[in-house]
C-alpha positions in Angstrom: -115.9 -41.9 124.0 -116.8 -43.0 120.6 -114.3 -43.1 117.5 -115.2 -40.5 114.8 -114.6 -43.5 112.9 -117.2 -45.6 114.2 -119.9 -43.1 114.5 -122.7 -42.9 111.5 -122.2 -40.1 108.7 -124.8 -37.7 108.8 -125.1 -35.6 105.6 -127.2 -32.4 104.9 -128.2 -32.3 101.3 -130.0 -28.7 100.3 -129.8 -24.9 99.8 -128.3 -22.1 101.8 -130.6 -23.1 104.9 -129.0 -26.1 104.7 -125.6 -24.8 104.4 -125.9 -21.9 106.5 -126.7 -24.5 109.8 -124.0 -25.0 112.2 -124.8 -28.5 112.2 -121.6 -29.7 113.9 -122.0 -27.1 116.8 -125.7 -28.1 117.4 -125.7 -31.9 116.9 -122.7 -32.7 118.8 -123.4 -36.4 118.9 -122.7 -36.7 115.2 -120.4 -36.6 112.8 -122.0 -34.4 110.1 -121.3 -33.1 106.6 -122.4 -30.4 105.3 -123.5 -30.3 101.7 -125.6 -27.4 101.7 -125.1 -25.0 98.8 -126.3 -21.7 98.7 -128.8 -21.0 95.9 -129.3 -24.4 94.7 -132.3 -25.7 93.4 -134.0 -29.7 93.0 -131.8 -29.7 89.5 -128.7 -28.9 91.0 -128.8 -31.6 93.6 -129.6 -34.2 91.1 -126.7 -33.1 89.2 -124.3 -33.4 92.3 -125.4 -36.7 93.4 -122.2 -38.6 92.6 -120.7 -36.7 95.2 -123.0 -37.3 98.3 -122.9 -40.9 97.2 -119.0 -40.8 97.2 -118.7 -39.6 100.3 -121.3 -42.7 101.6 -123.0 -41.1 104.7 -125.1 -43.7 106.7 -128.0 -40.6 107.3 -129.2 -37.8 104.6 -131.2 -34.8 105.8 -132.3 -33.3 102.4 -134.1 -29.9 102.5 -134.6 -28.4 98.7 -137.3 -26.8 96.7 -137.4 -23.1 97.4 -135.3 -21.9 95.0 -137.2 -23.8 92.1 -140.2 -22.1 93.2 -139.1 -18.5 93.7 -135.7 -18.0 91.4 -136.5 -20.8 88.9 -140.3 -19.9 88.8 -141.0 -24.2 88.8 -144.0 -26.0 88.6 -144.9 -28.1 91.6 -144.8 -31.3 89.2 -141.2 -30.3 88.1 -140.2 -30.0 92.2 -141.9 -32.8 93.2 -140.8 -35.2 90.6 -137.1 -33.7 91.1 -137.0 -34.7 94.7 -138.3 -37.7 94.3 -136.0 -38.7 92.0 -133.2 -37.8 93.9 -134.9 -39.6 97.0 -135.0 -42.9 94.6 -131.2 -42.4 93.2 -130.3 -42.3 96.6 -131.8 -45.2 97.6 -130.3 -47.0 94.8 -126.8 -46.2 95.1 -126.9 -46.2 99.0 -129.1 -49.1 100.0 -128.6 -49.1 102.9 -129.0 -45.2 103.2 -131.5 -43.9 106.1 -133.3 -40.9 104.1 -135.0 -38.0 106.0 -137.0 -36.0 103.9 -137.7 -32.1 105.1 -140.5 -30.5 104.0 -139.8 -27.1 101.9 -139.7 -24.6 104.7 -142.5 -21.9 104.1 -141.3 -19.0 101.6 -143.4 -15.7 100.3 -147.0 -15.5 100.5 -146.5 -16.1 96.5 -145.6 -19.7 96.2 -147.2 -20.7 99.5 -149.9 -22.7 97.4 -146.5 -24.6 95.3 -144.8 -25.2 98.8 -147.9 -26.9 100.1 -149.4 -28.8 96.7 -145.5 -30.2 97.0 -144.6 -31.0 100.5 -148.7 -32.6 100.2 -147.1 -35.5 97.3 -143.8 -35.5 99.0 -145.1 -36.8 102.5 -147.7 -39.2 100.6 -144.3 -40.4 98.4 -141.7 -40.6 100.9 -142.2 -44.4 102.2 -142.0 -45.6 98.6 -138.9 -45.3 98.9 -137.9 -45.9 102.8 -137.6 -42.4 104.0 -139.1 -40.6 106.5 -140.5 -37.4 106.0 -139.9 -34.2 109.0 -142.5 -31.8 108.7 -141.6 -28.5 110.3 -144.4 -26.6 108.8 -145.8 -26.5 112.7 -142.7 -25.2 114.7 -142.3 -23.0 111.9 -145.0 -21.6 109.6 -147.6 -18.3 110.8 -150.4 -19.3 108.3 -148.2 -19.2 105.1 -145.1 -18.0 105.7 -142.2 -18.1 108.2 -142.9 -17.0 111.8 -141.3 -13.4 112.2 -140.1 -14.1 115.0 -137.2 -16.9 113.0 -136.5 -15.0 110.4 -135.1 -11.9 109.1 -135.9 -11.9 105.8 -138.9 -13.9 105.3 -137.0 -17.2 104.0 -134.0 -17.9 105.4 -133.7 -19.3 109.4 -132.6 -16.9 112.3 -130.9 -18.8 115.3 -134.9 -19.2 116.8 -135.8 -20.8 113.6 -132.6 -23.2 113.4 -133.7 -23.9 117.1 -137.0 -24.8 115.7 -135.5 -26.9 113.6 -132.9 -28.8 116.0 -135.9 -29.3 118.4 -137.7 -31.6 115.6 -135.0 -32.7 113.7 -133.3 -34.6 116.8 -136.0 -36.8 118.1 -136.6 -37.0 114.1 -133.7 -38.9 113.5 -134.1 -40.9 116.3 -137.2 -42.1 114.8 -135.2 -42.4 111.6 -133.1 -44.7 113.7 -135.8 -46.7 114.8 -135.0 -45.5 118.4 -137.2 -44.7 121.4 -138.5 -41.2 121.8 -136.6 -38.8 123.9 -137.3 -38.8 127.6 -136.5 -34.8 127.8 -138.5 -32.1 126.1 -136.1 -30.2 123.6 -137.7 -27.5 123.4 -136.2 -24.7 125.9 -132.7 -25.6 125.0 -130.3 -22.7 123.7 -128.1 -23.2 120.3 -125.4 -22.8 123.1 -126.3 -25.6 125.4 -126.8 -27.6 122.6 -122.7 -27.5 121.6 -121.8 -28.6 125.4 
């Protein structure tokens, strides 16, 4: 069995999808932190960036841009050049950083256009600076918006949609780790079997 000490940091950086993940539970291979922060928006990361690079993780998953489109009524430009300059302030600090980059989950028929104008320059932008970028727009979108069947409310993630999720975002970071593909399909797994 493998130290805690020894095994990479893996830190979620986002929002109240972010923070509302059981990340622990469902990645049990990991040590993970969980910086999500309900109701925060591209500004508020960048302002709480000394902290994720105090606490040095070797992995960042950052999810963020919703809440600059719907609360903070933002223009794409304003989102995109936000994220990208937390992706580059990241990189600086943490050189040695692996960065992967979700796209902005889908959101209200309203600022479907913003979402995809911005996740559009973020996946162009993302190797600039050495990320990778996780697109879960196909294991989660129904046109414009969130499947029905993940979601309650019509932005944030039922248990489906985090399984969605934790079916791309594992073999995602092992392609962030430069490691071979999975050799098992993911994607009948329940959240349960996934904390055994």
């Amino acid at each position: 069995m493998t130290d805690d000490s020894e095994r990479e940091l893996v830190a979620f950086l986002g929002a109240s999808i972010v923070a509302a993940g059981d990340w622990e539970s469902w990645l049990p291979g990991e040590r993970v932190l969980n910086m999500g922060i309900p109701g925060d928006t591209t500004d508020a990361v960048l302002a709480r960036l000394a902290s994720v690079v105090a606490a040095a993780p070797n992995v960042i998953v950052l999810l963020i841009g919703t809440n600059d489109f719907m609360e903070a009524k933002a223009s794409v430009e304003h989102v995109v050049r936000n994220i990208e300059t937390i992706l580059v302030d990241l990189r600086r600090d943490l050189p040695g950083v692996r960065l992967l980059l979700v796209s902005i989950t889908p959101g209200s028929d309203a600022i479907a256009a913003k979402i995809t104008e911005a996740n559009r320059h973020l996946r162009q932008f993302v190797a600039t600076c050495h990320a990778q970028f996780l697109d879960l727009w196909p294991a989660l979108a129904e046109g414009d918006h969130l499947k029905t069947a993940l979601t309650e409310d019509g932005i944030h993630l039922n248990a489906d949609g985090y399984r969605a999720w934790v079916d791309e975002l594992i073999p995602g970071l092992e392609r962030l780790r430069g490691l071979p593909p999975m050799s098992r399909p993911m994607t009948a797994i329940d959240l349960g079997d996934l904390a055994s």
